[in-house]
N, C-alpha and C positions, 0 to 999 in steps of 0.2 A: 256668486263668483262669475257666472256668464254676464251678467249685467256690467261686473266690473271690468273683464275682460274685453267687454263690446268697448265701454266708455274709452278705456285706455286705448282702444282701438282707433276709437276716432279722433282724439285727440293726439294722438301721433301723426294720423294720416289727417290732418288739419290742413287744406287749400291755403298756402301763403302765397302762389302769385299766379299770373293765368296770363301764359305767351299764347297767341293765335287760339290753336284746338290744344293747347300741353298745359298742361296744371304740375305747379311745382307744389310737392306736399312737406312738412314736415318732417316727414320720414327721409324724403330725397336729400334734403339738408342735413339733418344729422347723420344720415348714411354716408355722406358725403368724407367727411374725414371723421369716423366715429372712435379711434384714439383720442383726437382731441377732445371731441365732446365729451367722453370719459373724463378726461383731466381737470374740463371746466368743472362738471357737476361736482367732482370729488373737493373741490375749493370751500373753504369753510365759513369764511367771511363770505354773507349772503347780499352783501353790495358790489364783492368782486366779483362772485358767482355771476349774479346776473348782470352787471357790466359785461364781462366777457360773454356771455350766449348771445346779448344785443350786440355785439360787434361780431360775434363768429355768424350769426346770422345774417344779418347784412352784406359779410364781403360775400358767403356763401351763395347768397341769394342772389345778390347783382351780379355774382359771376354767373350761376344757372342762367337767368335771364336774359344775359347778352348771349350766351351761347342757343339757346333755344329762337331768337329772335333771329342772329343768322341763320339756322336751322331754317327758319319759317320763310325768311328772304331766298336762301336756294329754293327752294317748292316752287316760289311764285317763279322762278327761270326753267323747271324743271332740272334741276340741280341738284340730287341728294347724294347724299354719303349714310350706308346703310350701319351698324351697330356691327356687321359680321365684316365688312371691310376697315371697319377700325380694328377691331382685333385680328385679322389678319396682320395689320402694320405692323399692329406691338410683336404677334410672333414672328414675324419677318426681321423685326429689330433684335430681338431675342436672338436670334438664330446667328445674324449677322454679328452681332460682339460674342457671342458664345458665351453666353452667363444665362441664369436661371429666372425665371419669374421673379422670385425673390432676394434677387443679386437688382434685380430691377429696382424692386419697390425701395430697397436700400437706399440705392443712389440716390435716387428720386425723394426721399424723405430727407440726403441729407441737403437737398435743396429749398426745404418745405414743399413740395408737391406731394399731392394725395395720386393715388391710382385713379381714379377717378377723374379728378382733376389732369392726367395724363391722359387720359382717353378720352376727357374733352378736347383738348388738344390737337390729339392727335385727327379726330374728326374734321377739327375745325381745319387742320393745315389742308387734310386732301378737297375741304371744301373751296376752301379759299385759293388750291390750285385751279380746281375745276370750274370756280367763275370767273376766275382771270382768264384763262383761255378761251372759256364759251362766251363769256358775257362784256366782261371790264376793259377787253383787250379791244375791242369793235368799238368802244368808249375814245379811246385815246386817237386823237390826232395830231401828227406829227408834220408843221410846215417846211418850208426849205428854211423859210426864216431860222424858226429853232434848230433846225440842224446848224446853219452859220453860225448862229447865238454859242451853242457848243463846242463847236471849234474853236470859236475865239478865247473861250475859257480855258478849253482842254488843250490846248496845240502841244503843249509838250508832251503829256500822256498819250494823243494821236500819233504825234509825229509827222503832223501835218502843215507848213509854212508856204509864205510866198517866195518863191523860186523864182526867179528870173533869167533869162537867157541872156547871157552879157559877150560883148566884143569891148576890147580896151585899149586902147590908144594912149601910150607915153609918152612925152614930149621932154625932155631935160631942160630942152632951150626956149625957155616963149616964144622967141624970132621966129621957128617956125608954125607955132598956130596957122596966123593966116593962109599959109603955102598948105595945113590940112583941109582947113575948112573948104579951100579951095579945090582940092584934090576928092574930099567926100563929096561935094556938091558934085561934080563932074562925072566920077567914078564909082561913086562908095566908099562905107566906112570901110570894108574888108581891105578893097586897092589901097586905101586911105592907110591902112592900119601893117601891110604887108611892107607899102614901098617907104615907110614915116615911122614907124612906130619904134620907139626906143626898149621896149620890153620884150622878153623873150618870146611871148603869144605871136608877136608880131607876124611872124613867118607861117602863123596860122591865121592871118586874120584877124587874129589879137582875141581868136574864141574862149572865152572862159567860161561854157555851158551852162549848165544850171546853177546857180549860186542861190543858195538859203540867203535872205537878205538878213537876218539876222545873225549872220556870219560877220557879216561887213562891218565895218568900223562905225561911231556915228554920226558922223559927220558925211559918209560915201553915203550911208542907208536915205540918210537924212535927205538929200539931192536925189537920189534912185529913187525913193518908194511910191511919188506921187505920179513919174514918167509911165508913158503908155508905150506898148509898142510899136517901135520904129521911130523910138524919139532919144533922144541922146545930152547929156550933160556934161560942161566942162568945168572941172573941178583944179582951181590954178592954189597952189602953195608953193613960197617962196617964189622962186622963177621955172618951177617946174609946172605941168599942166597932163592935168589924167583927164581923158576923154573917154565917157562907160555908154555904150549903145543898146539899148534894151532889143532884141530881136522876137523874144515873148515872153508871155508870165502866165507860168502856172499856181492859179490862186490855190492859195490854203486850202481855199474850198471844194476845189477838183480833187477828189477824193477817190481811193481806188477802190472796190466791191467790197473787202473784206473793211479797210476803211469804215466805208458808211454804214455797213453791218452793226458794226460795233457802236460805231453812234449812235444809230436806230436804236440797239437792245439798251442802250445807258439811257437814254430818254423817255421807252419804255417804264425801263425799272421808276425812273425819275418820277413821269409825268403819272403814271400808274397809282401811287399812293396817292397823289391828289385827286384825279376822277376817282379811288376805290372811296375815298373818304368820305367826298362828296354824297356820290351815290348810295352808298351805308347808308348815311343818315338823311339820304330822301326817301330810303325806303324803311326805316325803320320807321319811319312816321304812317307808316299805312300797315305795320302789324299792331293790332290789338295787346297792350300790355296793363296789365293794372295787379298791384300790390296788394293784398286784403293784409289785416291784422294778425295778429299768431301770440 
């Protein structure tokens, strides 16, 4: 009876894969979601039988292994997440929804997840916090370039456009064009625009502050967007003539602190999963992994 009880012993606890210094044994696999295992063995057809153990195995096992491998990857950063601060999480989750251990495992089963398989999880997320901040995050850099790149995609979510600082000048009568040009030249557009100007700004100068150019019509935007400051466009339809004086421009890109915060953290998040990915699997090639038979 000892003999057999050794045997069966060993053959449970059977070596199927080897992360770094961790040995994943049979036992760890079937323990793993041992309801199911139950269900397969009890299967009567012995070709479905063992179809499903080589599949319950497999997913089982490649999930062990990717989790044991980042395991082995925090180490080499000095990175770990210890077994009593995973379960601290789950009871801090517990506590927070106010349900019971086994108000948990419910839920969670009716998702197909194992407990087990939940507190790989949950390991892995505080690991996975804890390298992004010590490690991944010193990874990523961020140019002026990509910050523009982002604007240009996001402006409306930013809230961020090219503004121009506009004076405006209306004329009803063509005839007097040249008597402005003339008058700007000498004076300026403002004199230009106080003592001429057919529009109601007039008597300010013909200020129309900050204008989102994407406000403007397109045909004004069109004339406006390529002018630099201090330079001015006359835009003639019918016998009328609109004169736009650019005084400055504030780019899209001038962005205010909280602004570029926000950018910064979306490019982050962005650029983030590309260096985590990268670096994963530069470094999963320097832990020792290999599969034995079962």
């Amino acid at each position: 009876m000892t003999i057999a009880q050794q045997s069966k012993s060993e053959i449970i606890n059977r070596i199927l894969a080897v992360v770094g210094n961790n040995i994943i044994t049979q036992y760890e696999v079937e323990s793993f979601n041992p309801n199911r295992v139950k269900e397969i063995y009890s299967i009567q057809d012995e070709d479905k039988r063992s179809q499903a153990i080589k599949t319950y195995y497999k997913n089982v096992l490649d999930f062990l292994v990717e989790q044991y491998t980042l395991q082995e990857i925090g180490k080499k950063y000095n990175v770990v997440v210890t077994e009593k601060e995973a379960e601290e999480a789950i009871d801090d989750i517990i506590k927070r929804n106010n349900i019971t251990v086994k108000d948990l495992e419910e839920a969670l089963a009716k998702e197909g997840i194992t407990m087990a398989q939940y507190r790989w999880q949950i390991k892995m997320d505080i690991l996975a916090t804890r390298l992004k901040s010590r490690v991944i995050n010193q990874l990523v850099v961020i140019t002026e370039n990509d910050i523009k790149k982002y604007v240009d995609e996001h402006q409306k979510e930013i809230g961020s456009y090219d503004e121009y600082e506009l004076r405006y000048i209306l004329l009803k009568d063509r005839s007097k064009l040249s008597d402005v040009r003339k008058l700007i030249k000498e004076k300026g557009v403002i004199a230009a625009a106080i003592q001429l100007s057919e529009d109601k700004t007039g008597k300010n100068g013909g200020y129309l502050g900050l204008v989102n150019i994407e406000h403007l019509t397109k045909d004004i935007k069109e004339k406006i967007k390529d002018l630099k400051p201090k330079e001015l466009v006359e835009i003639e339809s019918n016998n009328e003539v609109k004169i736009f004086y650019v005084e400055s421009i504030k780019s899209r890109y001038d962005l205010s602190k909280e602004q570029r915060e926000k950018v910064i953290a979306a490019l982050m998040d962005t650029m983030y999963k590309d260096v985590y990915k990268s670096w994963l699997e530069k470094n999963k090639e320097t832990i020792f992994t290999r599969y034995l038979t079962y």
